[in-house]
N, C-alpha and C positions, 0 to 999 in steps of 0.2 A: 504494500500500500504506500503511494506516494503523498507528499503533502497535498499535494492537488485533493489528491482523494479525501485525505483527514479533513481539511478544511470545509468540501461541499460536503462531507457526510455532517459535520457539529451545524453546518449552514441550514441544510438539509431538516435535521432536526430538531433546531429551532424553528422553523419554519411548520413543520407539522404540529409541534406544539401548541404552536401558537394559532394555529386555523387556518395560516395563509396556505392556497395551493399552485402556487407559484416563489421559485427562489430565483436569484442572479448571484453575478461576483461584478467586480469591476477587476479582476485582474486581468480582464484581456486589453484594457486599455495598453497594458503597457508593452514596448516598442521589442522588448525582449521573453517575452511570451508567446507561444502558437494558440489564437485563439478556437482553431480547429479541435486540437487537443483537450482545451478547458471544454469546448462545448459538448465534446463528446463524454469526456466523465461527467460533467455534469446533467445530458439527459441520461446518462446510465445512472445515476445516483436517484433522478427524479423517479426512476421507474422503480427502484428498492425502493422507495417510501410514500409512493403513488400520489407523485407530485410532478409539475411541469416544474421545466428549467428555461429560462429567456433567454437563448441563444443572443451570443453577441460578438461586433466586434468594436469594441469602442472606438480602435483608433481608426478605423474609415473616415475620411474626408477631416484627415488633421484633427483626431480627436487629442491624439497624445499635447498635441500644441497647442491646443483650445483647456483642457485641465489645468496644463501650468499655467499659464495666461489667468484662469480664473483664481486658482488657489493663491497666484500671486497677490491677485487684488485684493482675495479677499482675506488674506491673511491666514489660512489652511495650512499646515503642519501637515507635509509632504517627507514623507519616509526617503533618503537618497539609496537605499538599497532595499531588494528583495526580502530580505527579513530571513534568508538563512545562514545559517554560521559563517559559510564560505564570503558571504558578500559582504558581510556584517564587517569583517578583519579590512 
């Protein structure tokens, strides 16, 4: 099981908890991401917990450059790394 996976299964399951029958991520925003890959564990995820998943690709049409543009503005606490060990150093 990969983090991808850890994270849409807790995503997942708050989500069913909670009533909603639809989940997302926004990691496919980012420019070092496959957002083919995120979409497909996550309608595989949605179908273990008989939930839709919102396919996506953020960064189409300069999404990546439009997030920082906005986070800039609006003062948004933007991670500079992936949040695993390696990128973290």
């Amino acid at each position: 099981v990969n983090s991808f996976d850890l994270r849409r299964r807790k995503t997942a399951k708050i989500a069913q908890d909670n009533g909603f029958d639809i989940f997302a991520t926004t990691l496919s925003i980012s420019p070092h991401k496959n957002s083919d890959i995120i979409n497909i564990i996550g309608n595989r995820i949605a179908q273990q917990f008989n939930l839709k998943f919102l396919e996506s690709d953020w960064k189409k049409e300069d999404g990546y450059k439009k997030s920082c543009e906005i986070s800039r503005k609006e003062g948004f606490y933007r991670q500079n790394y992936c949040g695993c060990r390696y990128s973290k150093r």
